[in-house]
C-alpha positions as CSV (number, residue, x, y, z in Angstrom):
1,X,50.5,-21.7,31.2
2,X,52.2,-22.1,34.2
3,X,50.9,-24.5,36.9
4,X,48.5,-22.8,39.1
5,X,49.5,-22.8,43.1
6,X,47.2,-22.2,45.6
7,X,46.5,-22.6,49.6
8,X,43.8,-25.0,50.4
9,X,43.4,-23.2,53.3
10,X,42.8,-19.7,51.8
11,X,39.8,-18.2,53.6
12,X,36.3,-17.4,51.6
13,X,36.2,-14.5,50.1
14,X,32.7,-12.8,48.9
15,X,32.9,-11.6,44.9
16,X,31.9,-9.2,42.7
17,X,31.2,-10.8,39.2
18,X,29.5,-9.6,36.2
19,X,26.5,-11.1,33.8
20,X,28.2,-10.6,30.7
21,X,29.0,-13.9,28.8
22,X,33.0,-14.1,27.4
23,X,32.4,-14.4,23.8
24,X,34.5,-17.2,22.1
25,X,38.0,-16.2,21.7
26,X,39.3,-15.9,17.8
27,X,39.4,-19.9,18.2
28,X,38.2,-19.4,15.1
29,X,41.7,-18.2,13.3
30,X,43.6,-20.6,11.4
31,X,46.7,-18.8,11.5
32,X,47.1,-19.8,15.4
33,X,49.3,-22.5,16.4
34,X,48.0,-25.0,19.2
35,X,50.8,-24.0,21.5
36,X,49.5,-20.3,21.2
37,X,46.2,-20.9,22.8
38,X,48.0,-20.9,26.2
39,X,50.2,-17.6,25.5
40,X,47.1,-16.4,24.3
41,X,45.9,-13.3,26.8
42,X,43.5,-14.5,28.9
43,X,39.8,-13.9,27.7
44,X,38.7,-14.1,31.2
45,X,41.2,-12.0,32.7
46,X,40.7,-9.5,29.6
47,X,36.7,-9.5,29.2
48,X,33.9,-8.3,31.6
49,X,33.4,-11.5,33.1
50,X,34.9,-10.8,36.2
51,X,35.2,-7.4,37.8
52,X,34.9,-5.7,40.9
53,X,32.5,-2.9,40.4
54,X,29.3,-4.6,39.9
55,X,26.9,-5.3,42.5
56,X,27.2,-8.9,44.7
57,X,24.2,-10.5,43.1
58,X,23.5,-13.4,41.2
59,X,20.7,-14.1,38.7
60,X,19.3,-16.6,41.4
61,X,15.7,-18.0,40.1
62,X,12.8,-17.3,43.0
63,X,12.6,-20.7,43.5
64,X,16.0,-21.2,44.6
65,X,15.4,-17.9,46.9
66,X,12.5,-19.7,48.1
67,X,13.9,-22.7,48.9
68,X,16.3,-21.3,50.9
69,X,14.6,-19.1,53.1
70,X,12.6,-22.5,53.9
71,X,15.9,-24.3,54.8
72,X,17.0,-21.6,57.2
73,X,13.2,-21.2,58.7
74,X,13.6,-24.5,59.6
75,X,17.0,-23.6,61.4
76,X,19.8,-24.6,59.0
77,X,22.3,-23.1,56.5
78,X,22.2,-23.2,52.7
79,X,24.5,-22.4,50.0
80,X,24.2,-22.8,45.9
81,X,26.8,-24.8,44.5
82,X,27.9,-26.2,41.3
83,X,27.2,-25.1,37.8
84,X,25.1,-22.5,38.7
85,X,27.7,-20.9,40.4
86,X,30.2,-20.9,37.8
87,X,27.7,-20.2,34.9
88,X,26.5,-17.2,36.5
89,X,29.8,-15.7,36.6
90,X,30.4,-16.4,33.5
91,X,27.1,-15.3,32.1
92,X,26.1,-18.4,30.8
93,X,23.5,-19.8,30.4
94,X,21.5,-21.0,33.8
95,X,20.2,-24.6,33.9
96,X,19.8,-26.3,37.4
97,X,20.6,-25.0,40.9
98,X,21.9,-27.4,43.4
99,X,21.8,-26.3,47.2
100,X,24.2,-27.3,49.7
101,X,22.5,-27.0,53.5
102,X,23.7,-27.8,57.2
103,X,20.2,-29.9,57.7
104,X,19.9,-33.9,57.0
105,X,17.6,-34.7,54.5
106,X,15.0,-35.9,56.6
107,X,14.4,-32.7,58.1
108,X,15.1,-31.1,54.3
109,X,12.0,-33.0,53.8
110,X,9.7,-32.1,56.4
111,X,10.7,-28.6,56.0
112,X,9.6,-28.2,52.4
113,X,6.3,-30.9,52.8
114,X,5.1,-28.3,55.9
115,X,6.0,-25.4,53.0
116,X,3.8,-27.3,50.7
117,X,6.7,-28.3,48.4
118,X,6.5,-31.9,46.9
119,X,9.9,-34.1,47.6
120,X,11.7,-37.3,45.9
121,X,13.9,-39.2,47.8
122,X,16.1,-39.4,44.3
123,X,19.7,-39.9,46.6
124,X,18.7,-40.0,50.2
125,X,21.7,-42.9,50.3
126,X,24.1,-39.7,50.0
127,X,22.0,-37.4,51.4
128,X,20.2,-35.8,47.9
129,X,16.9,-35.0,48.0
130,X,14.9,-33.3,45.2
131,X,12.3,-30.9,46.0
132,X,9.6,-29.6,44.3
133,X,7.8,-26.5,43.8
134,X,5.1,-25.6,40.5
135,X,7.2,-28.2,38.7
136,X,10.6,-26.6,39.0
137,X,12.7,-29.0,40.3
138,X,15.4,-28.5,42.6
139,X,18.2,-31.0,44.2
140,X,19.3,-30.3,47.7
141,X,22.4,-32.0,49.3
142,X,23.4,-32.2,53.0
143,X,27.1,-31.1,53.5
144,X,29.4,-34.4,53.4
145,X,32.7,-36.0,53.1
146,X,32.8,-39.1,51.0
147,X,34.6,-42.3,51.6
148,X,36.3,-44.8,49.1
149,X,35.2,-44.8,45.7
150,X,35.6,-48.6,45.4
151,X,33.2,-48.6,41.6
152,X,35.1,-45.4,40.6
153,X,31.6,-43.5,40.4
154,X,29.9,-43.2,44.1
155,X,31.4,-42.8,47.1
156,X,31.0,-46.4,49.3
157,X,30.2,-44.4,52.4
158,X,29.5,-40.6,52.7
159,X,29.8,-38.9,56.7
160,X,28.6,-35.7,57.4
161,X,30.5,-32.8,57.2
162,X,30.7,-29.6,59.8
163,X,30.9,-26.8,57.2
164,X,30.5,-26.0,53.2
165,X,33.3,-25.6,53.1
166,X,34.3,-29.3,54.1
167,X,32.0,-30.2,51.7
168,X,32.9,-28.2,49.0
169,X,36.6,-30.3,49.1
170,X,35.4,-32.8,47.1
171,X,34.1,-31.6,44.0
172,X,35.8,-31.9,41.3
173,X,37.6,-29.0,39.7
174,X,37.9,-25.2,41.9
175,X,35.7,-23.5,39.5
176,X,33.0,-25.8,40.7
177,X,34.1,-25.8,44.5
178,X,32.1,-22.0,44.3
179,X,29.2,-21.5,47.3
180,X,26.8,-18.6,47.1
181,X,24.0,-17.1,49.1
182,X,22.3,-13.7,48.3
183,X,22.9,-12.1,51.6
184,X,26.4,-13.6,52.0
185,X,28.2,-13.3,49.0
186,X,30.6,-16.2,47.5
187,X,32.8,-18.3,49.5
188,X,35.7,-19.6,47.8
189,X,37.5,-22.2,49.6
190,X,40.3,-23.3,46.8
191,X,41.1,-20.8,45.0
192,X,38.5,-21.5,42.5
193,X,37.9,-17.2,41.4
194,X,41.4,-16.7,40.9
195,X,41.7,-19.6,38.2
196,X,38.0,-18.8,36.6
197,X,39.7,-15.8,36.2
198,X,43.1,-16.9,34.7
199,X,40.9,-19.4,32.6
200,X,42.8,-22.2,34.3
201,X,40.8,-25.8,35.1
202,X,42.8,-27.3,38.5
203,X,41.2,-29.9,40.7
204,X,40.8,-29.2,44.3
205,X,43.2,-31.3,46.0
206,X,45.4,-34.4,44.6
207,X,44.4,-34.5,41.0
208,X,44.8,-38.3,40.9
209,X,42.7,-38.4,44.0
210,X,40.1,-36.5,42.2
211,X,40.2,-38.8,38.9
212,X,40.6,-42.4,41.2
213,X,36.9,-41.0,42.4
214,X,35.3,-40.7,39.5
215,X,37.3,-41.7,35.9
216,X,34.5,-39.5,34.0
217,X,35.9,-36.2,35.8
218,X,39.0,-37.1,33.1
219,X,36.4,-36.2,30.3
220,X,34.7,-34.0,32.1
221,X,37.9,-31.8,32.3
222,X,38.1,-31.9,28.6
223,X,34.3,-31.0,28.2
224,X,35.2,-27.7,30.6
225,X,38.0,-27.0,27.8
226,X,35.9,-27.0,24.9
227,X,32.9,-25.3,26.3
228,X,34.5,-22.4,28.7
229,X,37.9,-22.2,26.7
230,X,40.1,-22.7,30.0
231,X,43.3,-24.3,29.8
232,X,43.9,-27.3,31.8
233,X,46.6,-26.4,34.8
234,X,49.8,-28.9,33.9
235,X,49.3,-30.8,37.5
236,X,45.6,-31.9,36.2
237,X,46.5,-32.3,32.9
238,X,49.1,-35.3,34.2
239,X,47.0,-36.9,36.2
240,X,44.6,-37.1,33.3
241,X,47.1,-38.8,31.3
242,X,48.2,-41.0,33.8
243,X,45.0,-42.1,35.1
244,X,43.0,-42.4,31.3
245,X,42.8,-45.9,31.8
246,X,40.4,-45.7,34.6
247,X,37.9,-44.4,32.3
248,X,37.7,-48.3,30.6
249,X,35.1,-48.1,34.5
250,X,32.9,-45.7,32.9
251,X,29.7,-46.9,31.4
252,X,29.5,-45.8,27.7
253,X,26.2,-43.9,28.1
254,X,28.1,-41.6,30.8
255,X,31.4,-41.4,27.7
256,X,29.2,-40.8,25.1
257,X,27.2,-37.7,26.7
258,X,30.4,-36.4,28.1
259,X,32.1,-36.4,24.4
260,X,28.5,-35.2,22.6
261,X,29.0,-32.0,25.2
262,X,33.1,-31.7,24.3
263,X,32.4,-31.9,20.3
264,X,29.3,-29.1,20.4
265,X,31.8,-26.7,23.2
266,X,32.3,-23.4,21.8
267,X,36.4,-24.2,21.7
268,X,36.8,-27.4,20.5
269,X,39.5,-26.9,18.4
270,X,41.9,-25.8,21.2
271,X,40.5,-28.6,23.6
272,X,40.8,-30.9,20.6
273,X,44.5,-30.1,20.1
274,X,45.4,-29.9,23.4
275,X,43.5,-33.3,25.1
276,X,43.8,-35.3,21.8
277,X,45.9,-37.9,24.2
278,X,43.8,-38.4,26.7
279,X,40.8,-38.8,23.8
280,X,42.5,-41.3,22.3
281,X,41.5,-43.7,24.9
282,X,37.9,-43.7,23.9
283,X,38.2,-42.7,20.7
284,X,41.9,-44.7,19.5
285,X,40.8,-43.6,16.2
286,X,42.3,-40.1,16.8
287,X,45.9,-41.4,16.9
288,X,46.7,-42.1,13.3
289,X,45.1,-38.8,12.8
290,X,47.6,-36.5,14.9
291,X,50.6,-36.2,12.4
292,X,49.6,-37.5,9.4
293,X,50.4,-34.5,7.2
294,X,48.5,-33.8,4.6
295,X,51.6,-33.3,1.8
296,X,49.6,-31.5,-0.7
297,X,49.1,-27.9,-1.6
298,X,45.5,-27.8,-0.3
299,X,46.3,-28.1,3.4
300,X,48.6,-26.6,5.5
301,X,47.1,-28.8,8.6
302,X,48.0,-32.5,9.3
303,X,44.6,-34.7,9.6
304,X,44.1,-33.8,13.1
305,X,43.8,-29.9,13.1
306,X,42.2,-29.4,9.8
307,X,39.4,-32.0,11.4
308,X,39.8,-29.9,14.4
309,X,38.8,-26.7,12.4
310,X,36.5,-28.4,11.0
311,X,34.7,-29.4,14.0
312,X,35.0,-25.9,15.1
313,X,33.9,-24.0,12.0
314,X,30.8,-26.1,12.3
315,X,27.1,-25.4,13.8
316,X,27.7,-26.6,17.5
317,X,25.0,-29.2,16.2
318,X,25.5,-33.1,17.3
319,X,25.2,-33.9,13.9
320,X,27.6,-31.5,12.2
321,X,30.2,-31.8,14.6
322,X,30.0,-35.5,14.6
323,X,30.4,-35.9,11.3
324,X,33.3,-32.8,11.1
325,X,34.8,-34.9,13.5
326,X,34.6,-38.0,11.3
327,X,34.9,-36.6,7.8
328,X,38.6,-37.2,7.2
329,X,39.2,-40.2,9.8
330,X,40.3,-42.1,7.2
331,X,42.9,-40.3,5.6
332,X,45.8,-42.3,7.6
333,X,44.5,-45.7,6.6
334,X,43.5,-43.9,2.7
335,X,47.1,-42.4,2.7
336,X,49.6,-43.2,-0.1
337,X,52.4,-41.1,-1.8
338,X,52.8,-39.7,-5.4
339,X,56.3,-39.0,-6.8
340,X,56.1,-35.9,-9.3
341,X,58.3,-33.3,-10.8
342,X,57.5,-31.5,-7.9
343,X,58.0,-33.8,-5.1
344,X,56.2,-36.6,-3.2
345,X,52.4,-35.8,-3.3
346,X,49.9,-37.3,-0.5
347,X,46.9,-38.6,-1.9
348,X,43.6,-39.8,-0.1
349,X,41.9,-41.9,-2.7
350,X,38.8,-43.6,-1.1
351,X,38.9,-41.3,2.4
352,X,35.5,-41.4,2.4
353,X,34.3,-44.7,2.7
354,X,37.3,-45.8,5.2
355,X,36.4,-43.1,7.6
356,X,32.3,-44.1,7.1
357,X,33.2,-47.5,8.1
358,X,35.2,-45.9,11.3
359,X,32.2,-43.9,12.3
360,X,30.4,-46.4,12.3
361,X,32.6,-48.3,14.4
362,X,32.5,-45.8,16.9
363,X,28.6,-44.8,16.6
364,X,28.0,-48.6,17.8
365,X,30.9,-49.1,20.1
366,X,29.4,-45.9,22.3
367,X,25.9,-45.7,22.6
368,X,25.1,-43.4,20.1
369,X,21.1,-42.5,19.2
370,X,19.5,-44.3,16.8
371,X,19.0,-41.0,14.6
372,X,22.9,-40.3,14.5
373,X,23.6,-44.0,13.6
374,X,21.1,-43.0,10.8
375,X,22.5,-39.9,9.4
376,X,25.9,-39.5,10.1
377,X,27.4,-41.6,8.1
378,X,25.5,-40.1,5.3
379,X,27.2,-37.1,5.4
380,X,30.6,-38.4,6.2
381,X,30.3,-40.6,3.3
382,X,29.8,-37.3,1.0
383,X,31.0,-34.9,2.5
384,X,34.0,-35.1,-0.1
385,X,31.7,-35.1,-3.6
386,X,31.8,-33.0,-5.6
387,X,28.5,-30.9,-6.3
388,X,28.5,-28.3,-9.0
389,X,27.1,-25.0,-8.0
390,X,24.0,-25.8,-10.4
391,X,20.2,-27.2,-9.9
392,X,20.8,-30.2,-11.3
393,X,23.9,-31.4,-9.4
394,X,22.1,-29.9,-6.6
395,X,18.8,-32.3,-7.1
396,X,20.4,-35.1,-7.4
397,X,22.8,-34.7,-4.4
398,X,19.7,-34.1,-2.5
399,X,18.3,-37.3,-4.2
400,X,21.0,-39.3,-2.7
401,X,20.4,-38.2,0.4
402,X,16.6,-39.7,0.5
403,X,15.5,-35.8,0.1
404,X,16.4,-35.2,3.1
405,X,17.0,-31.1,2.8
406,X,18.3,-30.9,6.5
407,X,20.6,-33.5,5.5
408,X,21.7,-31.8,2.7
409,X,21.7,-28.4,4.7
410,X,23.8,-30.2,7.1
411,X,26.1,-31.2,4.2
412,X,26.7,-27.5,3.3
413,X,27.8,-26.5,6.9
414,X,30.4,-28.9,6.9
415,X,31.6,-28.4,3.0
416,X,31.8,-24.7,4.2
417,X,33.8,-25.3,7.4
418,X,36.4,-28.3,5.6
419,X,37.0,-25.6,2.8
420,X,37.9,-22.5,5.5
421,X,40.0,-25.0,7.0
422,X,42.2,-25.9,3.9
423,X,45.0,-23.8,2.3
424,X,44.0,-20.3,2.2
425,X,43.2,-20.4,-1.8
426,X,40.7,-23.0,-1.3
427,X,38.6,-20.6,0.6
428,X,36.4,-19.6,-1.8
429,X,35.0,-23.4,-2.0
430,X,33.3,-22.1,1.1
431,X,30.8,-19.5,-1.1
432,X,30.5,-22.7,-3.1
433,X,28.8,-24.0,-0.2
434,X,26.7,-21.2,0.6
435,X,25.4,-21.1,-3.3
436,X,24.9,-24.6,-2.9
437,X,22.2,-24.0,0.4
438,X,20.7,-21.3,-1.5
439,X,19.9,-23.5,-4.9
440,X,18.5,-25.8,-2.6
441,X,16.1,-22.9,-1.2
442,X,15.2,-22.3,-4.7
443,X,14.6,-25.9,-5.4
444,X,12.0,-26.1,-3.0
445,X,10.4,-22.8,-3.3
446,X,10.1,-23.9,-7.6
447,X,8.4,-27.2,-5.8
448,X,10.9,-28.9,-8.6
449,X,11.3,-32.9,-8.2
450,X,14.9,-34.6,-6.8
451,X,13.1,-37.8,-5.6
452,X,10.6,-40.1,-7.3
453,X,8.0,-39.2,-4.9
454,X,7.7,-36.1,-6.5
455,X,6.8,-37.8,-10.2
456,X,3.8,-37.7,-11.7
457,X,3.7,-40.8,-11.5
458,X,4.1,-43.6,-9.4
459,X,4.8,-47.3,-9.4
460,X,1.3,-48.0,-9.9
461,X,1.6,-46.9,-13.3
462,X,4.7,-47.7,-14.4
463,X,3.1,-51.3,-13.6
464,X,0.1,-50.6,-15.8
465,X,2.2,-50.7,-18.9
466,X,3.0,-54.4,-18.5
467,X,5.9,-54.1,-16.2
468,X,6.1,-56.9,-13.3
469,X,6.1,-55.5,-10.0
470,X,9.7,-55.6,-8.7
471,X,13.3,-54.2,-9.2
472,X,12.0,-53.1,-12.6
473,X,9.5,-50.8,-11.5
474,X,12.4,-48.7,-9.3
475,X,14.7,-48.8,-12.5
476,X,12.3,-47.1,-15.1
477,X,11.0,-44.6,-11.9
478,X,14.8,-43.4,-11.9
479,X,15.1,-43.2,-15.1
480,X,12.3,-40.5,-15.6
481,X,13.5,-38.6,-12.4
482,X,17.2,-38.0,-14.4
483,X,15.4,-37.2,-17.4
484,X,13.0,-34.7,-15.7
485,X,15.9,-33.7,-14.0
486,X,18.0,-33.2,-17.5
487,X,15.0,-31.1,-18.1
488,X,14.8,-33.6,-20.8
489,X,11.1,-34.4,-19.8
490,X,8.3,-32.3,-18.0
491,X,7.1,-33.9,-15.1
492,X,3.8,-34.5,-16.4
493,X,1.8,-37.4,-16.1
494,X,1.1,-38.3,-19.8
495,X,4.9,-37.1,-20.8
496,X,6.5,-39.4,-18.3
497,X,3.8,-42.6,-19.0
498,X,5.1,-42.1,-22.5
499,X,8.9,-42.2,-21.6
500,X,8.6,-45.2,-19.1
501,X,6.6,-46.9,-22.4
502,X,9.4,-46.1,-24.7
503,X,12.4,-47.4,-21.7
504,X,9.9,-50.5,-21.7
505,X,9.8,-51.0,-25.3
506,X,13.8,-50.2,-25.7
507,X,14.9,-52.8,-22.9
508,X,12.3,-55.9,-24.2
């Protein structure tokens, strides 16, 4: 896509917009190279999202309304900025609304305390305060222009500024520099329409200007990709790669939320592909990945887009697309060649364990939760066993995985997605995985054991035959949970007491 061009000095324009949400493009097709996401027609330009014979309103909650018929009672001007402006166009899904107004925060504040609104001074420093009305929340920002970024997060100073539309010239990206009011329509300072609409991402100003600010707008851009499907305009993308080792400023909690938002976007594969160097800085374990090629006949992908599918075929779930993300990570380190009749043949021997021990690297070099810490690697670490479409296999899978049936459920999403994104006969491996979720279904409705907790029996009685508490106890309960799994046993009290008695007997 061709660098986008526009006049910073471009007057506002109001705009017509639609409600309707752009679905996800066919990200979803293997077939597509990454350089044909950008030749792609534009889903933007192309869907509903933007049109000119709808009505100049946005879904605007009351409260926002509200609040700004109180700001210009009191004599000043307010605009919503931000997100909402953007996600409303886009028919997305409406979070927060931030206001932009003309007034200084302390008279922001006795405006909305004589309208009987609660306030917190959350960033009076810059000129932020929250206000609050029946518990809806609602930040409010007097225009500004910001000074030096010396800690590459806040500004050291911020002045006032004359107009929104000062003040909408440093955000970050045009698609955010938006304003809106009900009565006035959308003012668009930068150009910020015409590239929501070519499904371009373009920073207002000097990219590197932009990213010097605030390092984390370098992710940010890439979270934008993955969630709205824009390509990033060649200018920004530049700046992002020359400027991705400012991001070693940025606290880990701010990385780690900004990547958890990337992996669950609705186009992560193309923003996967196409940001992968930039990535890399925070997450170096994506380099061996790009290029290593897979030289067998059940990819077509190297490491990087097949994990890329992956990651897309997946729910947009932070545990399912962490673990896509981590599921082959170490096939580079694994990697070792085969000479055949045929030709060389890669093979991956051990994958699994390598690319646990990277994601858990990672998991406790960003401040992951404790609960993904927990269960990912779980799932990366089987995610390449084999499990035979049957109740038995199916039990014991679920046994190793502490019967934990959203574990296992979690399992099957990502068996389905890493078999769609394999040679195209391996496809079927992907019903596999749907059989596999509904045996489990089956298993539970039957109420049929796959952990010792659901025995008959329980240590207590295995330690009434004679058998010392300890490592004993656990190794005669597994033993009856195969057998009643074999179906070589009921699980019956008396039936199981005599098959511990008989393991006793046979190992004294």
């Amino acid at each position: 896509m061709t660098p986008a061009h526009r006049n910073p000095n471009t007057s506002p324009r109001p705009y017509r917009f639609s409600n309707d949400a752009p679905q996800p493009s066919d990200a979803t097709r293997p077939d597509e190279t990454v350089a044909g996401r950008a030749g792609r027609e534009n889903k933007f330009a192309s869907s509903e999202a933007v049109r000119s014979d709808l009505p100049q309103t946005l879904p605007l909650p009351l409260v926002a309304h509200d609040a700004l018929e109180i700001i210009e009672e009191a004599g000043g001007e307010a605009w919503c900025v931000g997100g909402f402006v953007r996600d409303a166009l886009l028919g997305r899904p409406i979070h927060d609304v931030d206001i932009a107004t003309s007034l200084p925060w302390p008279a922001v504040q006795e405006a909305f305390r004589r309208a009987g609104w609660g306030t917190v001074e959350t960033g009076v420093a810059h000129g932020t305060l929250t206000v609050v009305c029946e518990g809806e929340p609602l930040e409010i920002t007097t225009y500004r222009t910001d000074g030096v970024y010396s800690d590459g997060r806040h500004p050291d100073s911020v002045a006032p500024a004359s107009s929104i539309e000062e003040d909408l010239q440093r955000r970050d990206f045009t698609i955010n520099a938006l304003a809106y009011h009900p009565a006035r329509g959308i003012i668009d300072p930068f150009g910020g329409l015409d590239d929501m609409e070519r499904g371009v991402l373009r920073c207002v100003g000097d990219p590197a200007t932009r990213f010097s600010e605030d390092a984390l707008r370098i992710l940010r851009a890439c979270r934008f990709a993955s969630q709205l499907g824009v390509a990033i305009d060649p200018a920004t993308f530049d700046a992002m790669v020359a400027g991705k080792s400012l991001l070693r400023k940025v606290s880990g909690e701010r990385v780690y939320r900004e990547l958890e938002r990337f992996v669950c976007g609705d186009y992560v594969h193309d923003a996967l592909m196409a940001c992968v160097d930039v990535l890399a800085f925070v997450l170096p374990e994506l380099v061996a990945m790009k290029g290593c090629a897979q030289v067998t006949k059940y990819h077509i992908y190297d490491v990087l887009e097949h994990t890329a599918w992956v990651v897309q075929r997946t729910p947009p779930e932070p545990l399912q697309r962490w673990s896509a993300l981590f599921h082959d990570m170490g096939k580079p380190a694994a990697a070792f060649f085969e000479e055949t009749d045929e030709g060389p043949v890669e093979h991956f021997y051990g994958h699994a364990v390598i690319s646990t021990q990277l994601a858990c690297g990672i998991m406790h070099r960003l401040p992951f939760p404790a609960w993904l810490r927990r269960d990912v690697p779980s799932l990366v670490r089987a995610h390449d066993d084999v499990v035979p479409p049957n109740a038995r296999a199916v039990r014991r899978m679920l046994g190793r995985l502490g019967g934990r049936t959203d574990l296992f459920a979690a399992l099957c999403d990502i068996k389905r997605a890493d078999a769609l994104a394999q040679a195209p006969f391996c496809a079927p491996r992907a019903d596999t995985a749907d059989e596999l979720r509904a045996l489990m279904e089956q298993i539970l409705e039957d109420e049929a054991a796959f952990t010792v907790k659901h025995l008959a029996i329980n240590g207590r009685d295995i330690i009434a035959l004679g058998v010392p508490a300890g490592p004993e106890v656990g190794r005669l309960l597994d033993a009856c949970l195969d057998a009643v799994i074999d179906e070589r046993v009921p699980n019956e009290h008396e039936a199981l007491l005599a098959f511990a008695e008989e393991l006793r007997k046979e190992a004294s």
